[in-house]
N, CA, C and O atoms as a Tripos MOL2 file, in Angstrom:
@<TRIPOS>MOLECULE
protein
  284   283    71     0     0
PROTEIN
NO_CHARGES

@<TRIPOS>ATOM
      1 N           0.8600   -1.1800    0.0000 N.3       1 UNK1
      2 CA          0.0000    0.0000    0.0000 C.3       1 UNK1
      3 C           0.9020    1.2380    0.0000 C.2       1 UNK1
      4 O           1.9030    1.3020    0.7130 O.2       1 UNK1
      5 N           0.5050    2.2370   -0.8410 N.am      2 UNK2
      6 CA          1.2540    3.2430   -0.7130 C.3       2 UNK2
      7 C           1.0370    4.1700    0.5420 C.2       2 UNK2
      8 O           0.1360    4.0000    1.3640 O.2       2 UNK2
      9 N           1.9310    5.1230    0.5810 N.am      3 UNK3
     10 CA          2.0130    6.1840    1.6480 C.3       3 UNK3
     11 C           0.6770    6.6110    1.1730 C.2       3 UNK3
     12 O          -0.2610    6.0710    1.7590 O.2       3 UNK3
     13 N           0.3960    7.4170    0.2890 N.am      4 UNK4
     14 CA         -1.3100    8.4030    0.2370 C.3       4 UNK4
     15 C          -2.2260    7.3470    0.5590 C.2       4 UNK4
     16 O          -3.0890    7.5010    1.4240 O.2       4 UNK4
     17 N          -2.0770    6.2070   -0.1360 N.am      5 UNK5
     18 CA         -3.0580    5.3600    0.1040 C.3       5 UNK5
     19 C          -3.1520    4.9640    1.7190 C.2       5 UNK5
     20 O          -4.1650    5.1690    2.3870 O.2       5 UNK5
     21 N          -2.1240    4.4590    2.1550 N.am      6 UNK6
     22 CA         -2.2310    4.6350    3.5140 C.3       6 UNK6
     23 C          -3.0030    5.9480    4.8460 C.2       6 UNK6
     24 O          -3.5000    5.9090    5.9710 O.2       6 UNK6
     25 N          -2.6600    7.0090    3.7530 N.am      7 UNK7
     26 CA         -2.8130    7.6430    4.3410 C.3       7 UNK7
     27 C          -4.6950    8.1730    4.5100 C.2       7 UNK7
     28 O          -5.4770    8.5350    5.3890 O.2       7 UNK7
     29 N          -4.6770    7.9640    3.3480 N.am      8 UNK8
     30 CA         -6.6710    7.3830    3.2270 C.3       8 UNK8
     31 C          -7.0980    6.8850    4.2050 C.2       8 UNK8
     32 O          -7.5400    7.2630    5.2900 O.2       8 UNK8
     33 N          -6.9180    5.9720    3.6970 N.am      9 UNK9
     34 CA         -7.2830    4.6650    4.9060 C.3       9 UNK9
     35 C          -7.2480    5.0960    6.3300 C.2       9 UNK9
     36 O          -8.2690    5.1070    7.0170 O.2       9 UNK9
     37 N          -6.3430    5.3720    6.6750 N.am     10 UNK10
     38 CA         -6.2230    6.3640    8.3950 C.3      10 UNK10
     39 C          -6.9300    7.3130    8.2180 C.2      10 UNK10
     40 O          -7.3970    7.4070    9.3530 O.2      10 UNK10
     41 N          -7.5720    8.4430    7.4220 N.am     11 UNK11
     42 CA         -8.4710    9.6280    7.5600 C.3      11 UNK11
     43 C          -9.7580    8.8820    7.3180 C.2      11 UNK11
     44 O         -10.7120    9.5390    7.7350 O.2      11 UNK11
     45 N         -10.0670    7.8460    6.8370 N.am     12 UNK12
     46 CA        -11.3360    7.4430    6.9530 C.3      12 UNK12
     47 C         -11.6560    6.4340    8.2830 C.2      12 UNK12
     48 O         -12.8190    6.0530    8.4130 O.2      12 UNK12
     49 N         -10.8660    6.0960    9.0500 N.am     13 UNK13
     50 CA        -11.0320    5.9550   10.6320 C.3      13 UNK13
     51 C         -11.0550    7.0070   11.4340 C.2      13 UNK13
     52 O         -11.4210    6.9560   12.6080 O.2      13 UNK13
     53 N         -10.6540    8.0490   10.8310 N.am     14 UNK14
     54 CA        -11.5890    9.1270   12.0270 C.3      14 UNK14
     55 C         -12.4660    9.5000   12.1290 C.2      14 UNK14
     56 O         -13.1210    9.1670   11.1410 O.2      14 UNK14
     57 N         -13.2160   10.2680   12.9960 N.am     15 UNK15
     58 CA        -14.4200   10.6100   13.3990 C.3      15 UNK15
     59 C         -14.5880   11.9060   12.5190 C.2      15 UNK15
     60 O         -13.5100   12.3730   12.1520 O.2      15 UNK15
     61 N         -15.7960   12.6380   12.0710 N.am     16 UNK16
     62 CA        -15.9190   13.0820   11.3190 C.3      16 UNK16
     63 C         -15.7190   14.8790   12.0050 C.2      16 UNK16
     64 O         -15.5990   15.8550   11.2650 O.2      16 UNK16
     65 N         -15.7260   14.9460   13.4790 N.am     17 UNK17
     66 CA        -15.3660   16.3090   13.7400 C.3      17 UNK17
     67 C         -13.4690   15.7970   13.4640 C.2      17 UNK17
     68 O         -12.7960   16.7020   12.9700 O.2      17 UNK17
     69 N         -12.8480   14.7050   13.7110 N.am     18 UNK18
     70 CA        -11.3710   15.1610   13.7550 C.3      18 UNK18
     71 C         -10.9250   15.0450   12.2360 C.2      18 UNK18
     72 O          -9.8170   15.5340   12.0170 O.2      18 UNK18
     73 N         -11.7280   14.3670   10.9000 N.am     19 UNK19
     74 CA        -11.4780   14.8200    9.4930 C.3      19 UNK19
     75 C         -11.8440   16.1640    9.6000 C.2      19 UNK19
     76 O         -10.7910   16.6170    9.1520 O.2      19 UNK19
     77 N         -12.5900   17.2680    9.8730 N.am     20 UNK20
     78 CA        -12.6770   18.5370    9.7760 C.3      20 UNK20
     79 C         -11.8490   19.1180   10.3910 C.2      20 UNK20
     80 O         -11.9120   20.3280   10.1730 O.2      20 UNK20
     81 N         -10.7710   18.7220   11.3490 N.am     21 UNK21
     82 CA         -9.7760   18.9780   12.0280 C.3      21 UNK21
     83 C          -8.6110   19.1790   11.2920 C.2      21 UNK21
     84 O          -7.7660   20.0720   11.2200 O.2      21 UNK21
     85 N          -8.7950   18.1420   10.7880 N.am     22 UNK22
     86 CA         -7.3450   17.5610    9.9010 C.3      22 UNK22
     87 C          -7.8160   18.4990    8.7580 C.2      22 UNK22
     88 O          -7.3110   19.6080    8.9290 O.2      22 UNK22
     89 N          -8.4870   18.4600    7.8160 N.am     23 UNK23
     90 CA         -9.2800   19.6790    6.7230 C.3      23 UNK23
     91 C          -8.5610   20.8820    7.3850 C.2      23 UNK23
     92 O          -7.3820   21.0190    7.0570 O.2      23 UNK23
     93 N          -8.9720   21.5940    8.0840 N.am     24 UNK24
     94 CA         -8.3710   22.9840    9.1250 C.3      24 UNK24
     95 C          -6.8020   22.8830    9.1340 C.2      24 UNK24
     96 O          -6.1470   23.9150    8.9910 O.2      24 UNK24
     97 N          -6.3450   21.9860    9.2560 N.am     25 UNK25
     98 CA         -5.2160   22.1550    9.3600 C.3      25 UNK25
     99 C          -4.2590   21.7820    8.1980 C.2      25 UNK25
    100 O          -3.1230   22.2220    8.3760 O.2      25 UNK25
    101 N          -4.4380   21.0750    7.0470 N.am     26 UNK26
    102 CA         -4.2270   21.0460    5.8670 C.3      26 UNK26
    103 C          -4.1800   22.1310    4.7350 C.2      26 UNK26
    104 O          -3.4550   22.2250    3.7450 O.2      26 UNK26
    105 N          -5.4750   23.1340    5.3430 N.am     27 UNK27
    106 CA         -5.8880   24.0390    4.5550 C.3      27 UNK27
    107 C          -4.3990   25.0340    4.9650 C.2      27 UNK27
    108 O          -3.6520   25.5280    4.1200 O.2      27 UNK27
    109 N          -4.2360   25.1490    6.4940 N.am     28 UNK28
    110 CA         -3.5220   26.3350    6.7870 C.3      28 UNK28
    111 C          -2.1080   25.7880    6.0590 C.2      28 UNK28
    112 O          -1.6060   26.7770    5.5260 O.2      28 UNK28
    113 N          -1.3770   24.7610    5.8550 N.am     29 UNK29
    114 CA         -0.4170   23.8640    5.4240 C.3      29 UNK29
    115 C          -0.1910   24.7720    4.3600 C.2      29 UNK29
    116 O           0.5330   25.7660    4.4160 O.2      29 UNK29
    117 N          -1.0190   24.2730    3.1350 N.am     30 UNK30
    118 CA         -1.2600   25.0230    2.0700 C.3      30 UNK30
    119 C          -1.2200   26.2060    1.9240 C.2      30 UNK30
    120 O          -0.5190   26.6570    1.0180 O.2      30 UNK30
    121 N          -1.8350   26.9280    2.6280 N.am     31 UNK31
    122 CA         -1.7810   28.1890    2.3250 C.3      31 UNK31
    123 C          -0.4780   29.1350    2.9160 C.2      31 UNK31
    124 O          -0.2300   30.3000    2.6050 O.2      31 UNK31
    125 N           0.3520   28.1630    3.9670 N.am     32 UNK32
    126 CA          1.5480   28.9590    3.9940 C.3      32 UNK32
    127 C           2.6710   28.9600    2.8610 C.2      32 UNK32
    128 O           3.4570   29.7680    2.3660 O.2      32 UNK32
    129 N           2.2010   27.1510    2.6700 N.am     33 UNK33
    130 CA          3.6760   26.9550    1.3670 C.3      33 UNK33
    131 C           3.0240   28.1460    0.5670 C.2      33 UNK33
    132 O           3.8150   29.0730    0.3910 O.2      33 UNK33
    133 N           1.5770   28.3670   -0.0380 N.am     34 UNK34
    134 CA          1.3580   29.2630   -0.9530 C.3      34 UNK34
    135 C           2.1540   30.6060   -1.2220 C.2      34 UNK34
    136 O           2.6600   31.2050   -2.1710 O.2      34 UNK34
    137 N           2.0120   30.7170   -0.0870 N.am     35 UNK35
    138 CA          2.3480   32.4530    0.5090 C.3      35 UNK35
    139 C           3.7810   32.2260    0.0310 C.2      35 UNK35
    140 O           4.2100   32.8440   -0.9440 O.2      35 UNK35
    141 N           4.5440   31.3280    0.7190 N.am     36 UNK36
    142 CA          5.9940   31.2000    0.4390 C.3      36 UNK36
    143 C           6.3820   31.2480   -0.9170 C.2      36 UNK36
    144 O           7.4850   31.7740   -1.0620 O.2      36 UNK36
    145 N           5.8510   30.8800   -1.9320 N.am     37 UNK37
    146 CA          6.0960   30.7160   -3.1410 C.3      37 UNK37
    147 C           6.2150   32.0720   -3.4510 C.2      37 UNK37
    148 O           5.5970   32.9120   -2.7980 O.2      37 UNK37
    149 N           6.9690   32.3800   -4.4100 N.am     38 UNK38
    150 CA          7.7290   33.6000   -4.8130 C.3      38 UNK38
    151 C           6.5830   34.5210   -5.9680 C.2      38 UNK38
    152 O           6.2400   33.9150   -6.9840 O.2      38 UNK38
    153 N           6.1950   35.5640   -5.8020 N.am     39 UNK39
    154 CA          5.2320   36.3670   -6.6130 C.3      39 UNK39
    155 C           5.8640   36.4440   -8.3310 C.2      39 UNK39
    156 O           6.8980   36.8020   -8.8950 O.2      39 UNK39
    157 N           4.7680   35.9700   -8.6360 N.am     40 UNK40
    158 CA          5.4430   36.3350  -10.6910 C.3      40 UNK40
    159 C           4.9460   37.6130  -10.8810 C.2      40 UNK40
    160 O           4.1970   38.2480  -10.1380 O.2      40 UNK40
    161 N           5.5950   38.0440  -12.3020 N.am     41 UNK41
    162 CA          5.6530   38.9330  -12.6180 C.3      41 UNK41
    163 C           4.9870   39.1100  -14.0780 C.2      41 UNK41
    164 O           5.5990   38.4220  -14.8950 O.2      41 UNK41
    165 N           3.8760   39.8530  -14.6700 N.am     42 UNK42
    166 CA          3.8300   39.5740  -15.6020 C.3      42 UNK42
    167 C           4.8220   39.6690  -16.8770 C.2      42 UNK42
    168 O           4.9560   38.9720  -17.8840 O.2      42 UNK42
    169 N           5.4740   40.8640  -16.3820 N.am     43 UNK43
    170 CA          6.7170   41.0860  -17.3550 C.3      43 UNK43
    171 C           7.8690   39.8050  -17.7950 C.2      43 UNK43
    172 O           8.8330   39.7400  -18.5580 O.2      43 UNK43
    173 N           7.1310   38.8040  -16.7980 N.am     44 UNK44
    174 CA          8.0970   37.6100  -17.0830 C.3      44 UNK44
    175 C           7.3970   36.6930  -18.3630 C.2      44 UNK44
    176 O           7.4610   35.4850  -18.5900 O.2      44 UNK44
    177 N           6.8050   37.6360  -18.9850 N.am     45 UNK45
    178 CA          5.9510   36.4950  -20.1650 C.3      45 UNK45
    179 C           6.5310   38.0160  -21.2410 C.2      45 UNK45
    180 O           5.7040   38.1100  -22.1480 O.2      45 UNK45
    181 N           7.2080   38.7120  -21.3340 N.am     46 UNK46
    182 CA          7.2140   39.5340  -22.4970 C.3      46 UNK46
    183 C           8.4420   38.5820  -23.6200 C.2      46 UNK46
    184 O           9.3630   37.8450  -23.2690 O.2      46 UNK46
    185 N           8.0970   38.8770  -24.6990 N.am     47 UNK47
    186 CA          8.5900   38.7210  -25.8190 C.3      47 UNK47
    187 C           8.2250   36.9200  -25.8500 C.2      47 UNK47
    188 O           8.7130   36.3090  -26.8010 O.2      47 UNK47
    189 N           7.5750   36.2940  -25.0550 N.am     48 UNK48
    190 CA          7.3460   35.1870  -25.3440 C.3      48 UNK48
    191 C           6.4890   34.6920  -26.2310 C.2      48 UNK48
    192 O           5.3200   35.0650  -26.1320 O.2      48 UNK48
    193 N           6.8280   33.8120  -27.2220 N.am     49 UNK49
    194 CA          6.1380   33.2520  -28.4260 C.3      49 UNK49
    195 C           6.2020   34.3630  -29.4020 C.2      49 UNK49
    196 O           5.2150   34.4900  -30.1260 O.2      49 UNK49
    197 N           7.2710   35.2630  -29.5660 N.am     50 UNK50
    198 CA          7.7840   36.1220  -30.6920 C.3      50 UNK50
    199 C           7.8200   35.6340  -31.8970 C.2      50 UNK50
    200 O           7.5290   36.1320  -32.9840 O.2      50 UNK50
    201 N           8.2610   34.4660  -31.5550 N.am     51 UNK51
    202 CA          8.2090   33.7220  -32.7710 C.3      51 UNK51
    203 C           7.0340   33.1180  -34.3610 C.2      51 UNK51
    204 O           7.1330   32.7840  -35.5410 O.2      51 UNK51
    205 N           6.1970   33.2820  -33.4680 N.am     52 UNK52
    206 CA          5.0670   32.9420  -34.2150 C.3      52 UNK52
    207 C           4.8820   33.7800  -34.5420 C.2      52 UNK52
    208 O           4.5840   33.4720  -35.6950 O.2      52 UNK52
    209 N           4.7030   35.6540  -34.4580 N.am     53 UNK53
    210 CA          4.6610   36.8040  -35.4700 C.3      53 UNK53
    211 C           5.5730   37.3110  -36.2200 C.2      53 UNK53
    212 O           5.3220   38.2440  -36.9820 O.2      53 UNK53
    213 N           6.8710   36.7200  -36.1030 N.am     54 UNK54
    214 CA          7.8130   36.7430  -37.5870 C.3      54 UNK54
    215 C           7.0810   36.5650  -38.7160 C.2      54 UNK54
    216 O           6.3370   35.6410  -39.0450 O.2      54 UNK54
    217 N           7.3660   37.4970  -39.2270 N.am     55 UNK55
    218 CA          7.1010   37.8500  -41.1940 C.3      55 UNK55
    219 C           5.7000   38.0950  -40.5870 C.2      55 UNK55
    220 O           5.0010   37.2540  -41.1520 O.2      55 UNK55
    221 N           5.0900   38.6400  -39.9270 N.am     56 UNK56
    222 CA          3.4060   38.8790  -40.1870 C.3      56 UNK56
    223 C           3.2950   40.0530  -39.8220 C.2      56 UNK56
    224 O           3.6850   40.4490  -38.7230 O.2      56 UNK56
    225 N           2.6650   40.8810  -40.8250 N.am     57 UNK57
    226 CA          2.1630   42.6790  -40.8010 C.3      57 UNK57
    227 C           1.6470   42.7940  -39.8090 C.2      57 UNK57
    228 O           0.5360   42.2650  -39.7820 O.2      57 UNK57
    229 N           2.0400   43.4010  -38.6810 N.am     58 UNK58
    230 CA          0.4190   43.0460  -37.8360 C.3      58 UNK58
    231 C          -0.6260   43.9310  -37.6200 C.2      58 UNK58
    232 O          -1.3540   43.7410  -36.6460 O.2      58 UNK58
    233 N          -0.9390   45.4250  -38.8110 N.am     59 UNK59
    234 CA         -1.7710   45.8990  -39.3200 C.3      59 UNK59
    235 C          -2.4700   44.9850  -40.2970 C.2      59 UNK59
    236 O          -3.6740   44.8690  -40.0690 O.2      59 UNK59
    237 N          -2.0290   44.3420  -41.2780 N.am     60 UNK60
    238 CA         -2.3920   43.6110  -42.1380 C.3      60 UNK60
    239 C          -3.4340   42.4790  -41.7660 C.2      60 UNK60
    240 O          -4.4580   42.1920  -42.3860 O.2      60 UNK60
    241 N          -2.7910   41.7310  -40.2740 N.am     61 UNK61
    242 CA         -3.3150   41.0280  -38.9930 C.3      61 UNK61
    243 C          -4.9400   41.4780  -38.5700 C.2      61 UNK61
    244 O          -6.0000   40.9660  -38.9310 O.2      61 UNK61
    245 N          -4.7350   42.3960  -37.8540 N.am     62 UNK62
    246 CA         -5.5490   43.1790  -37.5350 C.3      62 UNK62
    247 C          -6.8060   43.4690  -38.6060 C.2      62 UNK62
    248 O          -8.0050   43.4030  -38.3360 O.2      62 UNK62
    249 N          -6.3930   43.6990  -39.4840 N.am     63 UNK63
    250 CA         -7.4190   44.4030  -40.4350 C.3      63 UNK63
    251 C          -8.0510   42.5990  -40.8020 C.2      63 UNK63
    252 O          -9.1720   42.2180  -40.4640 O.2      63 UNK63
    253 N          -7.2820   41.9410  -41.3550 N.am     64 UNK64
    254 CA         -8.0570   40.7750  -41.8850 C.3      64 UNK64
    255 C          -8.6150   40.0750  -40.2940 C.2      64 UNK64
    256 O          -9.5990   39.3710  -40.5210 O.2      64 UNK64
    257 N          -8.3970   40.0810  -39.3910 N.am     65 UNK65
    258 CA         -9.3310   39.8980  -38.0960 C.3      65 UNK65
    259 C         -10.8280   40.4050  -38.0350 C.2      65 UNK65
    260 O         -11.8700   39.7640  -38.1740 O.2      65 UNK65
    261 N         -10.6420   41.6100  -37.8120 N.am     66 UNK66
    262 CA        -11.8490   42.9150  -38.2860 C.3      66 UNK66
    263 C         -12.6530   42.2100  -39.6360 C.2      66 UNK66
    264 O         -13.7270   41.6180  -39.5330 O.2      66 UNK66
    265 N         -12.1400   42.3400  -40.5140 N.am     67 UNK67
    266 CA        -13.1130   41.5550  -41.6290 C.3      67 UNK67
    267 C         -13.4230   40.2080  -41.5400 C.2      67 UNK67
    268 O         -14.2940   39.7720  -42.2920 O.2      67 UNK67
    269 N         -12.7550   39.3180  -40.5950 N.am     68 UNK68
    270 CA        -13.4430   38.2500  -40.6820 C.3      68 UNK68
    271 C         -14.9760   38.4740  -39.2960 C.2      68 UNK68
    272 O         -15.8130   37.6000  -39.0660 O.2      68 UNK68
    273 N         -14.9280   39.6060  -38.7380 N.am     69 UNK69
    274 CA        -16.2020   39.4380  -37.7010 C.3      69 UNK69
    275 C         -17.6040   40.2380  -38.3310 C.2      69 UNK69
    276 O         -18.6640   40.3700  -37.7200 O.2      69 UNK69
    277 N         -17.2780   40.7750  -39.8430 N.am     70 UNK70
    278 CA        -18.3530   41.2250  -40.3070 C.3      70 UNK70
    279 C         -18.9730   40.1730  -41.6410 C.2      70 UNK70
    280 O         -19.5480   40.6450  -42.6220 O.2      70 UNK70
    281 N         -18.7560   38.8990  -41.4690 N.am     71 UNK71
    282 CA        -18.5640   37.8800  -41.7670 C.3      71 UNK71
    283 C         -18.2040   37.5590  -42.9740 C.2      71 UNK71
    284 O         -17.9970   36.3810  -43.2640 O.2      71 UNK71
@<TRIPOS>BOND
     1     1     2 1
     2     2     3 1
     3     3     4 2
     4     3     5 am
     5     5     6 1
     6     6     7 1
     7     7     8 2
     8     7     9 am
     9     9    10 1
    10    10    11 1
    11    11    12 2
    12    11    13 am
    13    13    14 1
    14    14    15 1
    15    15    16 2
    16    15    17 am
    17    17    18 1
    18    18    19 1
    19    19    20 2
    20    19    21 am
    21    21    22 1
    22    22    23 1
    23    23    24 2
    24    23    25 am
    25    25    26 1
    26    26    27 1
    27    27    28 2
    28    27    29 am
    29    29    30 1
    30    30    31 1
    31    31    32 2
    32    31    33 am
    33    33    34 1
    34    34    35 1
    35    35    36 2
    36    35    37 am
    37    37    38 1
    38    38    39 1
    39    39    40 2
    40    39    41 am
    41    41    42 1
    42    42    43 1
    43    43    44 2
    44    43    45 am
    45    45    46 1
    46    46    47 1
    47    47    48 2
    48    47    49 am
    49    49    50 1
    50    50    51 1
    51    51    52 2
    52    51    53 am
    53    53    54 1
    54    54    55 1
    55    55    56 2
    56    55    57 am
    57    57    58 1
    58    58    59 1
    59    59    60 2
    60    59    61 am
    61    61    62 1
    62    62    63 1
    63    63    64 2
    64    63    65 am
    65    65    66 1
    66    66    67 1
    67    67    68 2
    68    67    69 am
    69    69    70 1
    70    70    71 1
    71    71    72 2
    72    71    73 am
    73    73    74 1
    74    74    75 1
    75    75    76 2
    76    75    77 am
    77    77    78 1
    78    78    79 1
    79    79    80 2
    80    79    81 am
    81    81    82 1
    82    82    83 1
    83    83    84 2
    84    83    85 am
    85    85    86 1
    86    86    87 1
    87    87    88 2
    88    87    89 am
    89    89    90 1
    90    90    91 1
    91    91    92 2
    92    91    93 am
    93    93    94 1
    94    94    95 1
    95    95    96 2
    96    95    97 am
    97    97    98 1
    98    98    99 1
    99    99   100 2
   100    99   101 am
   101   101   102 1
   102   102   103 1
   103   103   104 2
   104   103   105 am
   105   105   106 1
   106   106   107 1
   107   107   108 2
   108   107   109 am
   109   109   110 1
   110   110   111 1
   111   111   112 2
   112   111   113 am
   113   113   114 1
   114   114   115 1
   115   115   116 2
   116   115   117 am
   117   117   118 1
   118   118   119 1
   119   119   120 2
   120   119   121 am
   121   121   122 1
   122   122   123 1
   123   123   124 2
   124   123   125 am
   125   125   126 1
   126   126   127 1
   127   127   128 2
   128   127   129 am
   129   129   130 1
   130   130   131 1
   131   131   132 2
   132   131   133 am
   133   133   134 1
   134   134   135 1
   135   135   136 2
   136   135   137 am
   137   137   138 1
   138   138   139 1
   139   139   140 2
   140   139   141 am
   141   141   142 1
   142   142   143 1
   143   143   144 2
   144   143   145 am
   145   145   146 1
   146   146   147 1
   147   147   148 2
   148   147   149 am
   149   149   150 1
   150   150   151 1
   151   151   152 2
   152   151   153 am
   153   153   154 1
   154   154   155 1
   155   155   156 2
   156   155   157 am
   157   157   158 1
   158   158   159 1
   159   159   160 2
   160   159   161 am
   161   161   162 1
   162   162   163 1
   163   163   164 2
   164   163   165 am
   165   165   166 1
   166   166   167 1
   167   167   168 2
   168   167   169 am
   169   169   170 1
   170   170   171 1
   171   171   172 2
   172   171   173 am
   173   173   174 1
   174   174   175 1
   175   175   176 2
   176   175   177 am
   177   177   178 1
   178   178   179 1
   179   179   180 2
   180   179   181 am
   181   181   182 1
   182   182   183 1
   183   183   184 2
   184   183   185 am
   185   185   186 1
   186   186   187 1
   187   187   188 2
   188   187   189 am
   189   189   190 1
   190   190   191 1
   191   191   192 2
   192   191   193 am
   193   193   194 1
   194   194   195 1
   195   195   196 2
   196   195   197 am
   197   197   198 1
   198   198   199 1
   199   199   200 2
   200   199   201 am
   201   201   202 1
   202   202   203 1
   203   203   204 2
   204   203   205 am
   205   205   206 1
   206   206   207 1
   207   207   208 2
   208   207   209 am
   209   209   210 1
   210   210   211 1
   211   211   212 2
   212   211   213 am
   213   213   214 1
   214   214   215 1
   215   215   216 2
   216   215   217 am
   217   217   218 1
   218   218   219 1
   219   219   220 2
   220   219   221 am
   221   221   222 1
   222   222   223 1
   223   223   224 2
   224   223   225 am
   225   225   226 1
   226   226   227 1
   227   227   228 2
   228   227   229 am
   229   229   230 1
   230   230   231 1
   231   231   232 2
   232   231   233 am
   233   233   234 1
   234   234   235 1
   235   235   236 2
   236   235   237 am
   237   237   238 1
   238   238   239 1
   239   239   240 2
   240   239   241 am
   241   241   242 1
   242   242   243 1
   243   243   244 2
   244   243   245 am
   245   245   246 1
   246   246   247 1
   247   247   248 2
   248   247   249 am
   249   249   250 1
   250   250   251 1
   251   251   252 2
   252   251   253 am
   253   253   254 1
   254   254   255 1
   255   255   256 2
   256   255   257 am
   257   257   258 1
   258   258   259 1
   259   259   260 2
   260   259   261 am
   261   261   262 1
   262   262   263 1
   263   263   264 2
   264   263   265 am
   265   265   266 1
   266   266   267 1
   267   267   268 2
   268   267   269 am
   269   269   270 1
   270   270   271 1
   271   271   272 2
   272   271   273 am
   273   273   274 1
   274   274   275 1
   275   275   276 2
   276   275   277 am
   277   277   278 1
   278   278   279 1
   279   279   280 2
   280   279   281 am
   281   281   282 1
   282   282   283 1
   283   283   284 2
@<TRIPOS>SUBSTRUCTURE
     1 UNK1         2 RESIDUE 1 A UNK
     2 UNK2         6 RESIDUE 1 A UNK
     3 UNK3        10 RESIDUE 1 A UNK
     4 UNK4        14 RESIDUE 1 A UNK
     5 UNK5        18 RESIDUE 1 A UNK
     6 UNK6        22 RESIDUE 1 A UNK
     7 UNK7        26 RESIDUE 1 A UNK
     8 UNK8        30 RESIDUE 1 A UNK
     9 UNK9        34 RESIDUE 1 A UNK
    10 UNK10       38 RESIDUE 1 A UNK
    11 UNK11       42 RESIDUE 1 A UNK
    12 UNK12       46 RESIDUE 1 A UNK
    13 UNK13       50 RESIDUE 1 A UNK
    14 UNK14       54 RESIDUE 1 A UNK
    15 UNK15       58 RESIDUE 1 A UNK
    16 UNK16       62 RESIDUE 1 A UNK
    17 UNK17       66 RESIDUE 1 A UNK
    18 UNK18       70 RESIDUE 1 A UNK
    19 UNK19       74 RESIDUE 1 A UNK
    20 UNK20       78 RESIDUE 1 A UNK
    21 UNK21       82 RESIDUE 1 A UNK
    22 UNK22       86 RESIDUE 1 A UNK
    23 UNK23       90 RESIDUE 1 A UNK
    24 UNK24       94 RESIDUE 1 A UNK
    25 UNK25       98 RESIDUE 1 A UNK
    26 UNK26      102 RESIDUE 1 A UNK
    27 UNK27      106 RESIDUE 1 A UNK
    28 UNK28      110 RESIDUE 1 A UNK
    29 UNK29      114 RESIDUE 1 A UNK
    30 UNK30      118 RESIDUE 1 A UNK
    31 UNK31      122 RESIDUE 1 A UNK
    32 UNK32      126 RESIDUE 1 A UNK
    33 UNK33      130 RESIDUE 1 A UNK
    34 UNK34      134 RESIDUE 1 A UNK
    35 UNK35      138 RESIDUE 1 A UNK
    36 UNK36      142 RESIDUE 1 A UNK
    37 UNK37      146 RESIDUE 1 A UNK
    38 UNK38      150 RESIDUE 1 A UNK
    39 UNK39      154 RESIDUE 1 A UNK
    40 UNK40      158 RESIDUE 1 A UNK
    41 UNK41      162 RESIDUE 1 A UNK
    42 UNK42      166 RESIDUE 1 A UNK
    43 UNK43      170 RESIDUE 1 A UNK
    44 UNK44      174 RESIDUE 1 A UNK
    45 UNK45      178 RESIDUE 1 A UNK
    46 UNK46      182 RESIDUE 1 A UNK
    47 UNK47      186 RESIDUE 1 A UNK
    48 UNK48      190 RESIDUE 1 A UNK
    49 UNK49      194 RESIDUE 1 A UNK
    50 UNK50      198 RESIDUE 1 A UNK
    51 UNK51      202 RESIDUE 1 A UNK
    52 UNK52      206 RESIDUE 1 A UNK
    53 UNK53      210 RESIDUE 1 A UNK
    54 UNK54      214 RESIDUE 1 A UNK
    55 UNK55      218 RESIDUE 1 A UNK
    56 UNK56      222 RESIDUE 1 A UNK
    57 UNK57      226 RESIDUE 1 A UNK
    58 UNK58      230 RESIDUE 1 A UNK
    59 UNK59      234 RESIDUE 1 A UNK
    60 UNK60      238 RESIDUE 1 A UNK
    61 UNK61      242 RESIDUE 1 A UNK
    62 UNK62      246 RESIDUE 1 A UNK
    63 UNK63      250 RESIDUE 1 A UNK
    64 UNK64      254 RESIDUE 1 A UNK
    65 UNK65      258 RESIDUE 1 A UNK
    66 UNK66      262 RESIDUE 1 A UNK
    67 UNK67      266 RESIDUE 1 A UNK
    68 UNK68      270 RESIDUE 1 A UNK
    69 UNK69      274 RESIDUE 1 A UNK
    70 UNK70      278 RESIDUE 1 A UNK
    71 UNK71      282 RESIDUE 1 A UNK
């Protein structure tokens, strides 16, 4: 049996106020690693997938967009 699986198995022998216990305290678990995790940036997505608008006008883009919504 694995560890998670094991670990099932033991949360479904408890009583149902100490699974809401364990819930409470899982949640706070989580939400510290969360916090810990380092804030992104959106600027960390610039120039990404540049690649795919090589060689394309992107007035030219634009305009044939626009004409395709007047159908």
């Amino acid at each position: 049996m694995s560890s998670l699986s094991n670990i099932r198995h033991q949360i479904r022998q408890l009583t149902f106020a100490e699974q809401l216990r364990l819930l409470e305290d899982l949640v706070i678990v989580v939400c510290q690693q969360a916090k810990a995790q380092p804030k992104r940036s959106i600027l960390e997505l610039k120039g990404l997938g540049k690649e795919v608008w090589q060689g394309i006008d992107a007035q030219a883009y634009v305009d044939q967009e626009r004409e395709s919504w007047n159908g």
